[in-house]
N, CA, C and O atoms as CSV, one atom per row, in Angstrom:
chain,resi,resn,atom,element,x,y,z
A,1,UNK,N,N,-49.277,6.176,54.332
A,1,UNK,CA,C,-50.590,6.404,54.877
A,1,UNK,C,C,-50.617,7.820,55.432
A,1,UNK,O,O,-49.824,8.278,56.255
A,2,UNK,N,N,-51.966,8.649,54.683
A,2,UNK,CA,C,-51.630,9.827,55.446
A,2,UNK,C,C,-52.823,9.846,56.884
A,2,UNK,O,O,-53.729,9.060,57.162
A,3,UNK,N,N,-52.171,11.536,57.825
A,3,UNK,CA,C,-52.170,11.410,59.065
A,3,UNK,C,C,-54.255,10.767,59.053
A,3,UNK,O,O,-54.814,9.935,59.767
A,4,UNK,N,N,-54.634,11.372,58.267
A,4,UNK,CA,C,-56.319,11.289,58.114
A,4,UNK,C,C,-56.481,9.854,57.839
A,4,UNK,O,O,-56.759,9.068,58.745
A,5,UNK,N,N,-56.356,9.575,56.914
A,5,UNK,CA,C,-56.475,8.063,57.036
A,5,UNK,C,C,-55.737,6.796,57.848
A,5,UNK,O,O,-55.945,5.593,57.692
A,6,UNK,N,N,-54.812,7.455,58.762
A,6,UNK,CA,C,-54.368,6.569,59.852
A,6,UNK,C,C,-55.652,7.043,60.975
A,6,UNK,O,O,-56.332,6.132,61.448
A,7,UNK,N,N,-55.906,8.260,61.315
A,7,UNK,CA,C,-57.278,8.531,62.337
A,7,UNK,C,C,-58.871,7.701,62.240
A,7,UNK,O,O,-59.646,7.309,63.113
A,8,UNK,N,N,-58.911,7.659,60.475
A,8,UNK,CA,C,-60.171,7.145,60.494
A,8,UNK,C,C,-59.557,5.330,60.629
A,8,UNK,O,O,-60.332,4.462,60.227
A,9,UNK,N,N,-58.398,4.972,61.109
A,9,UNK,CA,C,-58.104,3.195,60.589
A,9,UNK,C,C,-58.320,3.171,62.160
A,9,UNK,O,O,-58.999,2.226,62.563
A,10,UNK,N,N,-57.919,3.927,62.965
A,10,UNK,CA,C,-58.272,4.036,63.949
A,10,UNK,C,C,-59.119,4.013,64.936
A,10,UNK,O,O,-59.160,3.272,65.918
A,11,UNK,N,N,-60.093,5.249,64.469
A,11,UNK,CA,C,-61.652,5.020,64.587
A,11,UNK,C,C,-62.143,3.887,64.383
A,11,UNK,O,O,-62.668,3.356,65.362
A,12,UNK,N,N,-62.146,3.161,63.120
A,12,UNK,CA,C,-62.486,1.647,62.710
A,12,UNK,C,C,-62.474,1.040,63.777
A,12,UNK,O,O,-63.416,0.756,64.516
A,13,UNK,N,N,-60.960,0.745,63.912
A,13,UNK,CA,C,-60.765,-0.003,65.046
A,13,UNK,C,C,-61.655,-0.108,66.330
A,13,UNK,O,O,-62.518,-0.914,66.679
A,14,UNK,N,N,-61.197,0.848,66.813
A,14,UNK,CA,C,-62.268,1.299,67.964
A,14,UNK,C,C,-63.611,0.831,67.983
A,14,UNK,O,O,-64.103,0.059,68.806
A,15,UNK,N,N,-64.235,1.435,66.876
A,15,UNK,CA,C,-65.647,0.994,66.712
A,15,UNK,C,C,-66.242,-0.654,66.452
A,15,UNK,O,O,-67.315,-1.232,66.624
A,16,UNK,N,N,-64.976,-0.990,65.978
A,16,UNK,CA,C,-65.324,-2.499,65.977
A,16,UNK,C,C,-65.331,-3.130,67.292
A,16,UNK,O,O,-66.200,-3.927,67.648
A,17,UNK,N,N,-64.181,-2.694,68.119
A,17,UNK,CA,C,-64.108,-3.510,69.488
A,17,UNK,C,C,-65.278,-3.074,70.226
A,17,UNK,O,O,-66.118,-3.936,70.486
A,18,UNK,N,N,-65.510,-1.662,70.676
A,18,UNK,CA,C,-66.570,-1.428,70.810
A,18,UNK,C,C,-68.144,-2.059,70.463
A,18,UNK,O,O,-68.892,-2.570,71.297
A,19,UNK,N,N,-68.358,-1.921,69.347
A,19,UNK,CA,C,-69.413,-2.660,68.779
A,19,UNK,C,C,-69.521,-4.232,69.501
A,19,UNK,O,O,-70.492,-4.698,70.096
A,20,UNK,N,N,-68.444,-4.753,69.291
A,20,UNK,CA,C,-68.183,-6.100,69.894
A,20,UNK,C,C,-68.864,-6.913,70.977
A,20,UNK,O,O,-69.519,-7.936,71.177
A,21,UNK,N,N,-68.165,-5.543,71.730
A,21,UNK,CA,C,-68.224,-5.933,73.162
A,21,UNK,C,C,-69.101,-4.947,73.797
A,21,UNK,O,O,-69.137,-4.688,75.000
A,22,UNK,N,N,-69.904,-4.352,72.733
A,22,UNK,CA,C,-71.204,-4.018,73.866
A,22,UNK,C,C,-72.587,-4.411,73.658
A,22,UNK,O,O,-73.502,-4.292,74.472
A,23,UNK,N,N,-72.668,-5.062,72.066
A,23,UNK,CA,C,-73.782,-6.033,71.717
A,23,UNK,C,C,-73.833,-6.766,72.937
A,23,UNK,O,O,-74.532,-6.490,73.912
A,24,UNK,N,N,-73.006,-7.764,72.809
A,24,UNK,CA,C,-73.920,-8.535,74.129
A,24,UNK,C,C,-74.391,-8.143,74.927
A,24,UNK,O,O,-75.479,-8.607,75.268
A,25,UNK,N,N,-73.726,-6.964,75.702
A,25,UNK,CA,C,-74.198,-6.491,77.234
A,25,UNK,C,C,-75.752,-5.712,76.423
A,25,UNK,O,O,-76.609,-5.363,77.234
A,26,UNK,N,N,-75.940,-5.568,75.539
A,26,UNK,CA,C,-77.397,-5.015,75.538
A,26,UNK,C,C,-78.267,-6.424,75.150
A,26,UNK,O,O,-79.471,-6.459,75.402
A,27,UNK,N,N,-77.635,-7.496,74.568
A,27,UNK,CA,C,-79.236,-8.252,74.055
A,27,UNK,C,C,-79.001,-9.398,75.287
A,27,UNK,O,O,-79.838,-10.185,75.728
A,28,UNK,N,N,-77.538,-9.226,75.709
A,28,UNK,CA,C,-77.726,-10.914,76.600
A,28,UNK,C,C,-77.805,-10.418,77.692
A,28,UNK,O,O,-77.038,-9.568,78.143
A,29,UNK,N,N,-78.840,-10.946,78.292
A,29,UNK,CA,C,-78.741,-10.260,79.985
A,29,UNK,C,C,-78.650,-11.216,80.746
A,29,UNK,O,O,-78.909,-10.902,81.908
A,30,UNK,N,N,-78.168,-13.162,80.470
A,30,UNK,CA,C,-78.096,-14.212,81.207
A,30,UNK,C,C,-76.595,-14.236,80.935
A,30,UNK,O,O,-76.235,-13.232,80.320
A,31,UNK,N,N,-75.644,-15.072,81.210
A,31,UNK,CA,C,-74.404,-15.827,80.866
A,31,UNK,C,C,-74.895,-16.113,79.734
A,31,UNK,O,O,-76.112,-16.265,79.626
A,32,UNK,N,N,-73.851,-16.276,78.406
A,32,UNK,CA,C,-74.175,-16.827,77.480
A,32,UNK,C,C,-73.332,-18.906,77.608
A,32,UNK,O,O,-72.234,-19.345,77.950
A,33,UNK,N,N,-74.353,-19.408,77.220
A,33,UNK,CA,C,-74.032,-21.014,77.729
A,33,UNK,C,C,-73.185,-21.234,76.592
A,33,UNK,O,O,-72.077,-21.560,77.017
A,34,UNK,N,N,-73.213,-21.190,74.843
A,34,UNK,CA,C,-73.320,-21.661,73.735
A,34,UNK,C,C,-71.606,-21.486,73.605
A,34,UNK,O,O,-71.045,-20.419,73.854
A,35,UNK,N,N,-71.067,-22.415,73.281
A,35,UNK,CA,C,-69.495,-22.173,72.756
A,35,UNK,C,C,-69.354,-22.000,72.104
A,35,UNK,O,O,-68.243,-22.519,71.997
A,36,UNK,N,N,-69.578,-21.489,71.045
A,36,UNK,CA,C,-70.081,-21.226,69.833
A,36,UNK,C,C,-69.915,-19.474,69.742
A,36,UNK,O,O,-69.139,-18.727,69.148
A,37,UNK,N,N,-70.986,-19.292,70.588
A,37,UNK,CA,C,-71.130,-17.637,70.381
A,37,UNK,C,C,-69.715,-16.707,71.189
A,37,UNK,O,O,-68.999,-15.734,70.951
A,38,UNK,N,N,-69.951,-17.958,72.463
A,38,UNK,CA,C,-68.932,-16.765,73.082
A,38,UNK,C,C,-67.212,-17.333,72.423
A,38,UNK,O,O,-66.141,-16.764,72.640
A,39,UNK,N,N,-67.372,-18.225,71.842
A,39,UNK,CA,C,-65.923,-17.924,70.843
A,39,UNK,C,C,-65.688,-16.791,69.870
A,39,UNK,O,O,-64.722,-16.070,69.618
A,40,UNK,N,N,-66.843,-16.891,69.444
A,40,UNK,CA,C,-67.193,-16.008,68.435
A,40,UNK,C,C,-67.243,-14.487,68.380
A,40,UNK,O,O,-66.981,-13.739,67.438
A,41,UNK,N,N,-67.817,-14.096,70.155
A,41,UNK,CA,C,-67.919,-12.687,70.223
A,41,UNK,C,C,-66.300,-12.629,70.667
A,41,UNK,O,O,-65.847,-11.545,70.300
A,42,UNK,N,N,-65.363,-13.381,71.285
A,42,UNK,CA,C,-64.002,-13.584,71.974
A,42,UNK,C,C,-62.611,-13.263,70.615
A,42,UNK,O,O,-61.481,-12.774,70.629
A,43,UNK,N,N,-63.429,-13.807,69.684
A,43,UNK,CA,C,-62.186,-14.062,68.747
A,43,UNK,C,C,-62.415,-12.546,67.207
A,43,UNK,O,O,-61.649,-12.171,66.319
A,44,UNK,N,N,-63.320,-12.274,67.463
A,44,UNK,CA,C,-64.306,-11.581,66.036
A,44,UNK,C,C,-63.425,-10.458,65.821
A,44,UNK,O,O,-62.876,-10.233,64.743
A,45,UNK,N,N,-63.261,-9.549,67.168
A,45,UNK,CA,C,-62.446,-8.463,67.333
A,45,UNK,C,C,-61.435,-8.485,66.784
A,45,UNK,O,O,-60.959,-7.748,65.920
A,46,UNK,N,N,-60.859,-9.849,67.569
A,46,UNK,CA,C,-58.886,-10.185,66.489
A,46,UNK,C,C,-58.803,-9.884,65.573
A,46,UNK,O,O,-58.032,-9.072,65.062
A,47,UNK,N,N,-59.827,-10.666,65.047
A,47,UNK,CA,C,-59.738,-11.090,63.501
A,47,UNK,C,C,-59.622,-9.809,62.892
A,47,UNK,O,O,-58.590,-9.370,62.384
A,48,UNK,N,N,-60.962,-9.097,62.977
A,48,UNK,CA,C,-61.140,-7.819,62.315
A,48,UNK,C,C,-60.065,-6.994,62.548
A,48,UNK,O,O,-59.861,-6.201,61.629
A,49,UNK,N,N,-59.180,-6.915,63.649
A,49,UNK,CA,C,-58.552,-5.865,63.921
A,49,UNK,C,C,-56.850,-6.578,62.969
A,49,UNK,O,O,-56.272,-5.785,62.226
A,50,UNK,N,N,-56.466,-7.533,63.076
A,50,UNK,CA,C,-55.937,-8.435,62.224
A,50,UNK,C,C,-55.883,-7.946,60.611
A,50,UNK,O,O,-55.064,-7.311,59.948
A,51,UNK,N,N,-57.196,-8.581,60.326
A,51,UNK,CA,C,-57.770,-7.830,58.845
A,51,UNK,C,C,-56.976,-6.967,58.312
A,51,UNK,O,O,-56.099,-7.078,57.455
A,52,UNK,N,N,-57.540,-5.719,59.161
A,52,UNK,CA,C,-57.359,-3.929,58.911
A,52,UNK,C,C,-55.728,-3.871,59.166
A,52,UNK,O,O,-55.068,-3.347,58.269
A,53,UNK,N,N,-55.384,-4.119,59.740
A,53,UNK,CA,C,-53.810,-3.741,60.366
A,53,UNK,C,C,-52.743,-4.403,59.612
A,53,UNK,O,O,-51.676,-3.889,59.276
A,54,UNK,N,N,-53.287,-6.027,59.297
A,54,UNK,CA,C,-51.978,-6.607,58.374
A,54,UNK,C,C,-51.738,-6.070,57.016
A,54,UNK,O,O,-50.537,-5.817,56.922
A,55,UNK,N,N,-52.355,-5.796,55.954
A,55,UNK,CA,C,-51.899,-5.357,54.711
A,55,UNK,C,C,-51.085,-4.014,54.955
A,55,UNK,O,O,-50.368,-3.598,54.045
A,56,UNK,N,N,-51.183,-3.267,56.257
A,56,UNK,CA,C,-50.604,-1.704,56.094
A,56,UNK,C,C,-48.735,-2.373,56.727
A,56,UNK,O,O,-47.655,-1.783,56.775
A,57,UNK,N,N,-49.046,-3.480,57.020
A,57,UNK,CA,C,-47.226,-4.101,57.420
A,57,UNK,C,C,-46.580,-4.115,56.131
A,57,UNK,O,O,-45.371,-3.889,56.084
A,58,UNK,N,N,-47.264,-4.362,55.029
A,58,UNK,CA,C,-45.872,-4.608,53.825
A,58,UNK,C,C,-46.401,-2.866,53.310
A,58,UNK,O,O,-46.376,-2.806,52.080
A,59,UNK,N,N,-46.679,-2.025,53.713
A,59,UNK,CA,C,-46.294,-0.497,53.032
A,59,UNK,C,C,-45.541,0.520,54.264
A,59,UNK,O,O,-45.280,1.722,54.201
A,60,UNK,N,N,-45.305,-0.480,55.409
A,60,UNK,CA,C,-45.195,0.542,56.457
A,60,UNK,C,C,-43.003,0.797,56.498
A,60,UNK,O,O,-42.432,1.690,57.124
A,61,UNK,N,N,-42.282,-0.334,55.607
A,61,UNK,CA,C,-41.088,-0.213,55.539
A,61,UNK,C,C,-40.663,0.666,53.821
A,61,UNK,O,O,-41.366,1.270,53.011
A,62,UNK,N,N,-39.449,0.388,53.861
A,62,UNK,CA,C,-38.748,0.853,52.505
A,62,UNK,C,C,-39.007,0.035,51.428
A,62,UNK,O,O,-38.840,0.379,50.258
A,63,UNK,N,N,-39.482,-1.228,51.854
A,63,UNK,CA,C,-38.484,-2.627,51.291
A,63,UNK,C,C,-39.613,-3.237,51.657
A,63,UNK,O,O,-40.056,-3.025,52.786
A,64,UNK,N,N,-40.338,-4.182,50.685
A,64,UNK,CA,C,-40.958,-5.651,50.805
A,64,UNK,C,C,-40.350,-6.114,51.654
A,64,UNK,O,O,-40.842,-6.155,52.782
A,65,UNK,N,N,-39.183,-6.574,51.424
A,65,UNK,CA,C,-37.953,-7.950,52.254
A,65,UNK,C,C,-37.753,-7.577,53.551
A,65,UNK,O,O,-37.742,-8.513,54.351
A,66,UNK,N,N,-37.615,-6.645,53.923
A,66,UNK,CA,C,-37.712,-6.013,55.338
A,66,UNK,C,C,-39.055,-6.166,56.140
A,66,UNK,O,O,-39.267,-6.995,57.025
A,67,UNK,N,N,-39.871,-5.268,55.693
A,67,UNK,CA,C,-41.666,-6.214,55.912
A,67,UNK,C,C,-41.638,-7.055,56.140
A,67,UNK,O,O,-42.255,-7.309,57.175
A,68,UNK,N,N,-41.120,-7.928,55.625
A,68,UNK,CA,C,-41.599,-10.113,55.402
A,68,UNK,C,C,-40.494,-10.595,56.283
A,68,UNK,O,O,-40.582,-11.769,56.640
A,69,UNK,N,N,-39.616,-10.000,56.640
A,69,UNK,CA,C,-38.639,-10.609,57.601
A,69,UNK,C,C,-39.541,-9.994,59.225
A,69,UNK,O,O,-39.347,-10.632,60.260
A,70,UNK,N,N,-40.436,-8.799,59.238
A,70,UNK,CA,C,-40.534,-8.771,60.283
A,70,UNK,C,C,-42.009,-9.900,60.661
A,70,UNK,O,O,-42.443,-10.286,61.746
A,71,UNK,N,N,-42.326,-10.085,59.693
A,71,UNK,CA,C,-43.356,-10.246,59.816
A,71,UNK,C,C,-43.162,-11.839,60.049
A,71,UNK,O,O,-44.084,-12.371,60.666
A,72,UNK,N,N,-41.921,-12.810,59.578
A,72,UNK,CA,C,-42.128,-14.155,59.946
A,72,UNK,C,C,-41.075,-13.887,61.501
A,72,UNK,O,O,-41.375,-14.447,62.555
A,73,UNK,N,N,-40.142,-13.173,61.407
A,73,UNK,CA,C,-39.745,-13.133,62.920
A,73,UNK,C,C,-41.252,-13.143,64.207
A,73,UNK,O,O,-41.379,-13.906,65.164
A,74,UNK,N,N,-42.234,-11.987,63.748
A,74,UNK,CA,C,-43.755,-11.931,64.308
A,74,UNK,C,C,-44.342,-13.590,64.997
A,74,UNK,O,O,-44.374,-14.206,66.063
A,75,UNK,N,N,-44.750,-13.736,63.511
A,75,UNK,CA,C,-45.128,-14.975,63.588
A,75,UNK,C,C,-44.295,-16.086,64.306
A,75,UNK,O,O,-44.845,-16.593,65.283
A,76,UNK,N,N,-43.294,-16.453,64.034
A,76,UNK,CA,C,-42.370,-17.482,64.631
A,76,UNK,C,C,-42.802,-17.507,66.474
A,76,UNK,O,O,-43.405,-18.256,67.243
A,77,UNK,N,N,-42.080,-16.221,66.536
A,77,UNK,CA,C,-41.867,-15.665,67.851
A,77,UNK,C,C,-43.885,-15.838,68.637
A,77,UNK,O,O,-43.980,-16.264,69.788
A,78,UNK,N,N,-45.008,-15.521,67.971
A,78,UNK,CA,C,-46.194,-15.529,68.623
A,78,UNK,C,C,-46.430,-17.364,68.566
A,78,UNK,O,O,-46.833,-18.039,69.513
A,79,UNK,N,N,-46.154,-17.743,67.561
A,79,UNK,CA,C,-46.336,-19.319,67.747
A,79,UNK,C,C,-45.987,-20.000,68.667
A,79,UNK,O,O,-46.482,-20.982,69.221
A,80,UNK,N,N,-44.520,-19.058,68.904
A,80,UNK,CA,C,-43.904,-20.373,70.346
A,80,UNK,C,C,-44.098,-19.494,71.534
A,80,UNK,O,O,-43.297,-19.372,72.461
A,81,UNK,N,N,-45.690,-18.667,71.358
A,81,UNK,CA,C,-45.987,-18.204,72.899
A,81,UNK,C,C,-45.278,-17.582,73.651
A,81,UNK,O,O,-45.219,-17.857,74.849
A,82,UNK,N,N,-44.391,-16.327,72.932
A,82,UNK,CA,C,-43.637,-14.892,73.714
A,82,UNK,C,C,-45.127,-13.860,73.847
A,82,UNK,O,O,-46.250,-13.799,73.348
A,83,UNK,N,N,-44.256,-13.111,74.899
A,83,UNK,CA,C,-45.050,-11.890,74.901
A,83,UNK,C,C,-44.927,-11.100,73.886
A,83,UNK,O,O,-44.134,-11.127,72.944
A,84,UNK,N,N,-46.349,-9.911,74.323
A,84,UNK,CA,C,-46.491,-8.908,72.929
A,84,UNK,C,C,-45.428,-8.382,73.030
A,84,UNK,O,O,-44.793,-8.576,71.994
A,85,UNK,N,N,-44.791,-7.708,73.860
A,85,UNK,CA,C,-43.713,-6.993,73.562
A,85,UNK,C,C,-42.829,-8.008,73.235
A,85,UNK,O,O,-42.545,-7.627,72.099
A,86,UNK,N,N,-42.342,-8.776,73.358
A,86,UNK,CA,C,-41.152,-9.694,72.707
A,86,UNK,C,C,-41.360,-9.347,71.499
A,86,UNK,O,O,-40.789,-8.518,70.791
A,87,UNK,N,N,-42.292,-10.097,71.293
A,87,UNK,CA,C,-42.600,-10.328,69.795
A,87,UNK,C,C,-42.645,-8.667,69.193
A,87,UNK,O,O,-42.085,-8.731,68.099
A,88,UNK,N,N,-42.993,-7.495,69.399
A,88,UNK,CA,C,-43.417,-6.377,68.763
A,88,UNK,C,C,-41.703,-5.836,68.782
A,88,UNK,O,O,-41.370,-5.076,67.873
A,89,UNK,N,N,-40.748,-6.205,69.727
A,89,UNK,CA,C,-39.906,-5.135,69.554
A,89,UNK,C,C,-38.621,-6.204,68.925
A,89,UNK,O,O,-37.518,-5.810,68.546
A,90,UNK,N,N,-39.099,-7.627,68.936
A,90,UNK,CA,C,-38.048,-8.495,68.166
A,90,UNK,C,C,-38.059,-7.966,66.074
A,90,UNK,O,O,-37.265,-7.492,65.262
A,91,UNK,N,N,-39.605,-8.495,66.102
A,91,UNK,CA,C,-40.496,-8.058,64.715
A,91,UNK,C,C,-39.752,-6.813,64.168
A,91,UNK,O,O,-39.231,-6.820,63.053
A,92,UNK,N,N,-39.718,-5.408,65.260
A,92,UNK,CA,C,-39.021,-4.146,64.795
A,92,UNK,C,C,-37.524,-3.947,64.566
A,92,UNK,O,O,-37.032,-3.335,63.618
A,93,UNK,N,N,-36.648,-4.742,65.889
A,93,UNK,CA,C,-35.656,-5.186,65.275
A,93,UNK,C,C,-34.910,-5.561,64.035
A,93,UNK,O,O,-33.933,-5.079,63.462
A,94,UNK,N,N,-35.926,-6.878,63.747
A,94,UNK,CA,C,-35.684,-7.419,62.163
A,94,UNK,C,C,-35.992,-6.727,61.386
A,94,UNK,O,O,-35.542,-6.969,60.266
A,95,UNK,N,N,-36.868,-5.565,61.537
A,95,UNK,CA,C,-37.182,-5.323,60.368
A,95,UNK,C,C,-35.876,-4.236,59.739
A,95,UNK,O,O,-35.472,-4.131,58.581
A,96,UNK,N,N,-35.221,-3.178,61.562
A,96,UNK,CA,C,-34.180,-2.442,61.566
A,96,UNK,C,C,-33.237,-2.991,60.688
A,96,UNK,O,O,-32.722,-2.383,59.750
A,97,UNK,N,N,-33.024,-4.137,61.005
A,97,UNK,CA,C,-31.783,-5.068,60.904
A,97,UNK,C,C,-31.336,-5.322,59.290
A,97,UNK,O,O,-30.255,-5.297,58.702
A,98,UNK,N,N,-32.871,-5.604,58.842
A,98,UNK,CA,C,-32.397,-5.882,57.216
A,98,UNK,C,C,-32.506,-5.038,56.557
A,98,UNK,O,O,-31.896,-5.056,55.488
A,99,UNK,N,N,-33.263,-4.020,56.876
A,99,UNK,CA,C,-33.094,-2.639,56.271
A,99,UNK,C,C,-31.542,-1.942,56.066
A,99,UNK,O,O,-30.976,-1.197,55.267
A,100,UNK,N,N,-31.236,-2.698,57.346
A,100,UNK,CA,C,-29.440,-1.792,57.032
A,100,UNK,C,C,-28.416,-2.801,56.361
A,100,UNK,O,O,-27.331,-2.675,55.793
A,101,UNK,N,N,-29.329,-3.957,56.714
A,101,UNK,CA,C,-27.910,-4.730,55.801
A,101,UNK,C,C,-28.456,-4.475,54.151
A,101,UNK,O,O,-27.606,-4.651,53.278
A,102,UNK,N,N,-29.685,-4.116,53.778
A,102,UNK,CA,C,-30.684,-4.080,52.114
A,102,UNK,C,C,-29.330,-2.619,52.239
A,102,UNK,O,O,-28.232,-2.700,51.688
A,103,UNK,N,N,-29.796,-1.395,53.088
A,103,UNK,CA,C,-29.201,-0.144,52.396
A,103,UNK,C,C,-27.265,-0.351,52.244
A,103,UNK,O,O,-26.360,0.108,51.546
A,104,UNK,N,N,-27.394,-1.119,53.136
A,104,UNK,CA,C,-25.340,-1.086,53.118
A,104,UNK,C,C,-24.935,-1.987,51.415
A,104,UNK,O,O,-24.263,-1.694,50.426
A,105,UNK,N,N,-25.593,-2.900,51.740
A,105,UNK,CA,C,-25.479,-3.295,49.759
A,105,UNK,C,C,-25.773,-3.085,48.730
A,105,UNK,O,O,-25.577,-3.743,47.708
A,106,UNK,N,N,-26.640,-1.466,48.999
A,106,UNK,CA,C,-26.899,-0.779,47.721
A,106,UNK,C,C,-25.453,0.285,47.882
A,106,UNK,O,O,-24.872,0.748,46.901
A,107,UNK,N,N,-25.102,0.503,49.105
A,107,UNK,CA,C,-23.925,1.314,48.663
A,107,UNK,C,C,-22.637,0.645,47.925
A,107,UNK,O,O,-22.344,1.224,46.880
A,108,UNK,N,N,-21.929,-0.308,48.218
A,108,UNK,CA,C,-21.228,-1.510,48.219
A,108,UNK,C,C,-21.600,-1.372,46.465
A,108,UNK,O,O,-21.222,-2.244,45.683
């Protein structure tokens, strides 16, 4: 990914949370009652930001297999309810980890 198109994935970003979370404050001017909506304005951001960010995980290593190891260490680790950093610097770990055991058995 070059430096320009990591700025504008960026921007995206931004503008989505933004967007998000300032619709309401302009059209709702009561509490919103409906569970429905405010799940909806609560969860929308994730998602989108989710979206945009997961496909750049399997180009961001050397190696597919490295990617996919960090990425179910990720997952595992957010399922059973660690923190972000647990989970972000376990995820980077693994991904360290098989990268060197992938490069030590191409030398071998």
């Amino acid at each position: 990914m070059s430096e320009q198109q990591f700025l504008w994935a960026i921007l995206a970003m931004a503008g989505v949370m933004i967007l998000f979370r300032i619709i309401p404050l302009l059209f709702f001017k009561k509490k919103i009652q409906n569970q429905f909506i405010q799940s909806f304005l609560a969860y929308v951001p994730c998602a989108v930001l989710t979206s945009m960010a997961f496909p750049e995980v399997f180009h961001s290593t050397s190696n597919f297999w490295s990617a996919m190891g960090g990425v179910v260490v990720a997952v595992v680790l957010a399922y059973f309810e660690r923190s972000l950093i647990v989970v972000a610097l376990s995820s980077a770990a693994a991904v360290f980890i098989i990268e060197q055991i992938l490069h030590m058995s191409n030398l071998m």
